[in-house]
C-alpha positions as CSV (number, residue, x, y, z in Angstrom):
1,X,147.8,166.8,151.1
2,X,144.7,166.6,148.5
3,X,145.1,163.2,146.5
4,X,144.6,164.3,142.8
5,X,142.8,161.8,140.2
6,X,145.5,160.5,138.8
7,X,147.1,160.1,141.8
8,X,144.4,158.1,143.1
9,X,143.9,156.4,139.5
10,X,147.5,154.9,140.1
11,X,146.8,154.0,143.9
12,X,143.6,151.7,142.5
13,X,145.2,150.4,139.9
14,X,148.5,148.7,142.2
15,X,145.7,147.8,144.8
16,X,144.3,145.6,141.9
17,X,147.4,144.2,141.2
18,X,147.8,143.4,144.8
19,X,144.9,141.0,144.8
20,X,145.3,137.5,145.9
21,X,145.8,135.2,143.1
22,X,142.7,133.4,143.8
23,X,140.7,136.3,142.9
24,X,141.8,136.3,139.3
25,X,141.7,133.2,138.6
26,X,140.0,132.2,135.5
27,X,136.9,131.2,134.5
28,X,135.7,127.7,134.0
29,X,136.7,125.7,132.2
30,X,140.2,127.4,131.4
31,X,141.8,123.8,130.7
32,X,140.9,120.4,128.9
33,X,138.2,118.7,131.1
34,X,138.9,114.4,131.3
35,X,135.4,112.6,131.1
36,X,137.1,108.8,132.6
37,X,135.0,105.5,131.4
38,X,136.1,102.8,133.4
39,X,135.4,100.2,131.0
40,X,137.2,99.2,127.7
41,X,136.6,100.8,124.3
42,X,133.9,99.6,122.1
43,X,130.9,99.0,124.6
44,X,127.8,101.0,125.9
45,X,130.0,103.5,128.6
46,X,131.9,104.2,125.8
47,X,129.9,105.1,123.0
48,X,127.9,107.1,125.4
49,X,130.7,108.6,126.8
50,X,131.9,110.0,124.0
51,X,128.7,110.9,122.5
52,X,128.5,113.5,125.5
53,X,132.2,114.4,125.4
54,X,131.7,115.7,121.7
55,X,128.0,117.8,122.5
56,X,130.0,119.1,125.6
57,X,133.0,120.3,123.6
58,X,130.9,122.1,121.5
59,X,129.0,124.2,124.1
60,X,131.9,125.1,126.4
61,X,134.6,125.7,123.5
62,X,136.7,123.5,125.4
63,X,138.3,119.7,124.5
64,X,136.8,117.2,126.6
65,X,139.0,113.9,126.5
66,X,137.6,110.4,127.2
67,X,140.0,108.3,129.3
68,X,139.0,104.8,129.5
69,X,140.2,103.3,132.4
70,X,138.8,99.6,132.9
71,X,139.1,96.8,135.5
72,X,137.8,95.2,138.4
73,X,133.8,96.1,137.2
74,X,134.9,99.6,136.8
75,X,135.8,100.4,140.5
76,X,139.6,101.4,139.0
77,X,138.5,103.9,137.2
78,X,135.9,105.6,140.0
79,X,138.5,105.5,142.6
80,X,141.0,107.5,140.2
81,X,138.3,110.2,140.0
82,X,137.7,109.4,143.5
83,X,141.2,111.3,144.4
84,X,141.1,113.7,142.0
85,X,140.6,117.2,142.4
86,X,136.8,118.9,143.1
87,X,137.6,121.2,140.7
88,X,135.0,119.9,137.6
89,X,138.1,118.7,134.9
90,X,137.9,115.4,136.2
91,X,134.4,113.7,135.6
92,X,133.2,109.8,135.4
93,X,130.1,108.2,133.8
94,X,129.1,104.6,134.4
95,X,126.1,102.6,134.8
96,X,124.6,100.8,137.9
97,X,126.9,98.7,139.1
98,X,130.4,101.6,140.2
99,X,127.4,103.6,141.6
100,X,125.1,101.1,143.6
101,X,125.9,97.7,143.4
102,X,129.8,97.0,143.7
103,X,129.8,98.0,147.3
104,X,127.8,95.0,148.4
105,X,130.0,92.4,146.4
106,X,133.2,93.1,147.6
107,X,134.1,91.1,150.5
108,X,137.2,93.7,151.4
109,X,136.5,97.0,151.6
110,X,136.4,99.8,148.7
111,X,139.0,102.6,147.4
112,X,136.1,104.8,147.2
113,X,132.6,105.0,148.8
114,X,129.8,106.2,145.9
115,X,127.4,107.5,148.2
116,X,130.4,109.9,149.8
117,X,132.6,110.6,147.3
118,X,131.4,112.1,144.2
119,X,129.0,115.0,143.2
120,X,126.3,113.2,141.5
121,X,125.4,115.3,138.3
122,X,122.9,113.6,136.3
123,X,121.8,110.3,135.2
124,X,122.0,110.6,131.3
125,X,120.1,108.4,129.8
126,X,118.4,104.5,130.2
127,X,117.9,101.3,128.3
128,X,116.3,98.2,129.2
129,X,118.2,94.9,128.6
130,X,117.4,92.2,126.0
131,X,118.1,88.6,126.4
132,X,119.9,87.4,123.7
133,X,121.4,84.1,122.7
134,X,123.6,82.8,119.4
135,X,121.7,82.3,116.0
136,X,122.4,78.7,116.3
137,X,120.7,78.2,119.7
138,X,118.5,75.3,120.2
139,X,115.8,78.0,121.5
140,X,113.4,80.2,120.2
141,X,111.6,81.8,123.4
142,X,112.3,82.4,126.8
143,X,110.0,79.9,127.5
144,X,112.3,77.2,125.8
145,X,115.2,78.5,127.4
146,X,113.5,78.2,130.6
147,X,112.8,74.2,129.6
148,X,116.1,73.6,128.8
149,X,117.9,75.3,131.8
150,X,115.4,72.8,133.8
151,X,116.3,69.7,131.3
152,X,120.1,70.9,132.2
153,X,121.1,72.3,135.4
154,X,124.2,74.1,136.0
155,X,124.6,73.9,132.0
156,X,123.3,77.2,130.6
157,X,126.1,80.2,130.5
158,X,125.6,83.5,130.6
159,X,128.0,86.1,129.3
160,X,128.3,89.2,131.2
161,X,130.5,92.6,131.5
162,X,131.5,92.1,134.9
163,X,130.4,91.0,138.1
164,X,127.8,93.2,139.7
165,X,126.4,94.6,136.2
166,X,123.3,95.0,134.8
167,X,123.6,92.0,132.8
168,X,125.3,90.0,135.2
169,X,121.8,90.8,138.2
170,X,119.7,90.9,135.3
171,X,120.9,87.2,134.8
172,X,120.5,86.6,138.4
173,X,117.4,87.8,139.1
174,X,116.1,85.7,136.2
175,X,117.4,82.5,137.5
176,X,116.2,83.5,140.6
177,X,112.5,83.9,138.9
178,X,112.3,80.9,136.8
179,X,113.9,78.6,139.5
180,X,116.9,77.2,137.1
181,X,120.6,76.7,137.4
182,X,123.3,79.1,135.3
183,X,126.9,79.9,134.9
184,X,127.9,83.3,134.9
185,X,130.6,83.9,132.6
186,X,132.1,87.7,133.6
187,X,133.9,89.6,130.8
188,X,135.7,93.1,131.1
189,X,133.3,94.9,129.4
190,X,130.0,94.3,127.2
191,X,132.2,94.3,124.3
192,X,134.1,90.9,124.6
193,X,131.4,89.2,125.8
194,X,128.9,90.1,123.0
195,X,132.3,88.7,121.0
196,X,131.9,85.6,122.6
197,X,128.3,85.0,122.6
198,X,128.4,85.9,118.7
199,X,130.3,82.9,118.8
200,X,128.3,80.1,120.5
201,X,131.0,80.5,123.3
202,X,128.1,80.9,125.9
203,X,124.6,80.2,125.7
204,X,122.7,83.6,126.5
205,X,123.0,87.2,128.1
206,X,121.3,90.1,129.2
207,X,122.8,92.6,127.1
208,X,122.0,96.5,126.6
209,X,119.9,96.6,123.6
210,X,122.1,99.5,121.7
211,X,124.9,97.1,122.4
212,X,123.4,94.1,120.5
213,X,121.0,95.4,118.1
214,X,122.9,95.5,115.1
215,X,123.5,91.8,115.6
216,X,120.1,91.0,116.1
217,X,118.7,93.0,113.4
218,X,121.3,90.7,110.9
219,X,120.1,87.5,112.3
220,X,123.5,86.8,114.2
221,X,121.4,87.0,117.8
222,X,118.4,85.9,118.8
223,X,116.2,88.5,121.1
224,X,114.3,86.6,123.3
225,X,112.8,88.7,125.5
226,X,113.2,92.3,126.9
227,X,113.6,93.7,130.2
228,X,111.4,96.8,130.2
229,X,107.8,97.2,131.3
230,X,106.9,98.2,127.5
231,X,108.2,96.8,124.5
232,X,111.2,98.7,123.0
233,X,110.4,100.7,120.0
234,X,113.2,99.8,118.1
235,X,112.4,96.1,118.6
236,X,108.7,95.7,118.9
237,X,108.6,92.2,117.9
238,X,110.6,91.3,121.0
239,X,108.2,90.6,124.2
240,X,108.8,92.2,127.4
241,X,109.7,89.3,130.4
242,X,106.8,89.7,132.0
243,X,104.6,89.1,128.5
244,X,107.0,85.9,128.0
245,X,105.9,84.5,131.7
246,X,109.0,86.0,134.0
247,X,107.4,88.5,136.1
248,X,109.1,91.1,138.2
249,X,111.6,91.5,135.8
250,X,111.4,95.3,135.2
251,X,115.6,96.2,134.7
252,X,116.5,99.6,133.4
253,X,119.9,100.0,133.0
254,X,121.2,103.4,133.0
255,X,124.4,105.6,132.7
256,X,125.5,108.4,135.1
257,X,127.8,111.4,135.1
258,X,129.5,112.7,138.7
259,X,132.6,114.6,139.2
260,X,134.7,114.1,143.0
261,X,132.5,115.5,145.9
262,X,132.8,119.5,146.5
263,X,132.7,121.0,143.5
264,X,132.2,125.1,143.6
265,X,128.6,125.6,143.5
266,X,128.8,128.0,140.3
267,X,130.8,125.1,139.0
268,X,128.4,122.5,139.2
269,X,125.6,124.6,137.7
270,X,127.4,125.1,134.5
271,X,128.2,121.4,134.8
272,X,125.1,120.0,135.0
273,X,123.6,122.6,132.6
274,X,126.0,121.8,130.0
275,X,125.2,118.2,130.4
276,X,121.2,118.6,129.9
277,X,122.0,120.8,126.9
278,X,124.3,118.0,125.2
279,X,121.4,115.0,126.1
280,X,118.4,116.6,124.7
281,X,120.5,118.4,121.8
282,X,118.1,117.1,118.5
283,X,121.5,115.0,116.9
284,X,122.1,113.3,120.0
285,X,118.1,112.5,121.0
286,X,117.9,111.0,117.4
287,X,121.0,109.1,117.9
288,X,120.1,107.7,121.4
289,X,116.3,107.1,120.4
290,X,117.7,104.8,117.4
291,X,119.6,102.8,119.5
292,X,116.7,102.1,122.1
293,X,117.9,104.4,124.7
294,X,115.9,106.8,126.4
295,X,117.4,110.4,127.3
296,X,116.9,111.0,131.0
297,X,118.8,113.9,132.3
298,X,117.8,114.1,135.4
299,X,118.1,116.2,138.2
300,X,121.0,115.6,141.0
301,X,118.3,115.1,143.8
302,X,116.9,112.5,141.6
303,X,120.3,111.3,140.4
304,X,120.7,110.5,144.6
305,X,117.2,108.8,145.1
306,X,117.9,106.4,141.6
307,X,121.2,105.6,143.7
308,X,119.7,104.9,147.0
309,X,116.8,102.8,145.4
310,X,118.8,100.9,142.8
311,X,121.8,100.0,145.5
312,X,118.3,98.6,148.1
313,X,117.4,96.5,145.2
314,X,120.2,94.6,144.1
315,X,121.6,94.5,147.5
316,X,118.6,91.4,148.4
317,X,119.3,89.8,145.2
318,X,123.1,89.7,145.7
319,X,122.3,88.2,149.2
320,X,120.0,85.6,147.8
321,X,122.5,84.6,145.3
322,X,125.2,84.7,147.4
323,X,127.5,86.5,144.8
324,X,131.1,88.0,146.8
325,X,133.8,89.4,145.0
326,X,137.6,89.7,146.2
């Protein structure tokens, strides 16, 4: 029996309808996307997190909702995304220490594992560090903090977000250099420790320079020196380390996005595209080039090799120190 067009028409059209469900399913992203910082409100993660959540919005037509979710140097919030779903709603930025350094502090073992659990998307963007003390300090230069570290052993505190972050290796790398004794005073974030060094609660720290600019611009810090190899432009008075007499102390700290490892391929395109859009949109460069901070967006081969290189690094100077965590 000859099978008419419309006959045939009808025969398509309830194959269709027979499809597996996967086939139809929509487009990403079809839902809110969660970008989690695992540190508190108010610090560099933060503000940079939500800086991207807002340029990403905009480009997929589709909320993107900041989660901060802080504690233990922002390994809570990275084993969270850890577990969740490879299906590019659930993303995490964070600096150094989550990707890199945390997994040779801990003396027990880790929720997640950085290298093996996440798809690394991009590092966003970098800053170098500033050392920074309280307008009142009895020292002008790095050179007359160095003096009175050696005229006081054990005596100088420095303020940090958290064990195994940039401030907290940038601290102990410069101890290490100049051959003094410190405290290290961890914080839960950059945020209450910039609170505490505004008020002569500790001595010094290596803080983000976006984090600490505004203060040092009013007079409230003191900049004594700066951690990258060229002077910052927003603070060209400041000298780098190595011009103040501490050499090899090149630090660049720098914030990362990843999602939980296997994402869909066409998934993690439109990711990472999306992401280089947002970083080198003109508002944001502006923004981020005010602050000191230097847009990035790299590559997620290159996003790996900053990862491997960075964990090598710090992993001799946690050894030297001696630093553990629980």
């Amino acid at each position: 029996m000859p099978l008419h067009r419309r006959d045939f028409l009808a025969y398509a059209g309830a194959a269709t309808l027979a499809l597996p469900a996967a086939a139809q399913t929509p487009p990403w992203p079809a839902r809110p996307i969660t970008l989690v910082v695992p540190f508190p409100a108010g610090g560099t993660v933060d503000w940079i997190g939500r800086a991207i959540a807002h340029e990403m919005q905009g480009r997929l037509k589709s909320s993107v909702i900041v989660e901060n979710r802080p504690g233990a140097t922002g390994t809570i919030g990275f084993a969270a995304v850890a577990r969740a779903p490879a299906d590019g709603y659930t993303l995490v930025i964070g600096p150094p220490g989550p990707f890199a350094v945390v997994p040779h502090l801990f003396t027990k073992k880790l929720a997640f594992d950085p290298a093996k659990d996440f798809d690394l998307l991009t590092v966003a963007v970098q800053i170098a560090n500033v050392l920074v003390v309280p307008a009142n300090a009895p020292f002008d230069t790095v050179g007359a903090l160095i003096a009175h570290g050696k005229a006081h052993p054990g005596k100088l505190t420095f303020a940090n977000s958290g064990s195994g972050a940039s401030d907290h290796l940038a601290a102990a790398l410069f101890l290490e250099r100049t051959g003094i004794q410190g405290l290290h005073v961890p914080y839960k974030g950059g945020a209450p420790a910039i609170n505490d060094l505004l008020g002569a609660q500790v001595d010094a720290s290596f803080q983000n320079i976006n984090a600490v600019l505004p203060h040092i611009t009013s007079g409230k810090l003191k900049a004594l020196g700066q951690t990258g190899r060229v002077r910052s432009p927003v603070l060209p008075q400041v000298p780098t380390m190595a011009e103040a007499g501490v050499p090899d102390m090149e630090i660049q700290s720098w914030q990362g996005v990843a999602a939980p490892r296997g994402l869909a391929p066409a998934v993690r395109r439109q990711l990472l595209e999306v992401l280089q859009q947002s970083l080198h949109a003109p508002a944001m460069a502006q923004k981020l080039a005010a602050l000191g901070m230097e847009v990035v967006a790299s590559s997620p081969e290159d996003f790996a090799a900053r990862r491997q290189a960075e964990s090598g690094r710090w992993q001799q100077v946690i050894q030297r120190a001696g630093i553990t965590m629980e």
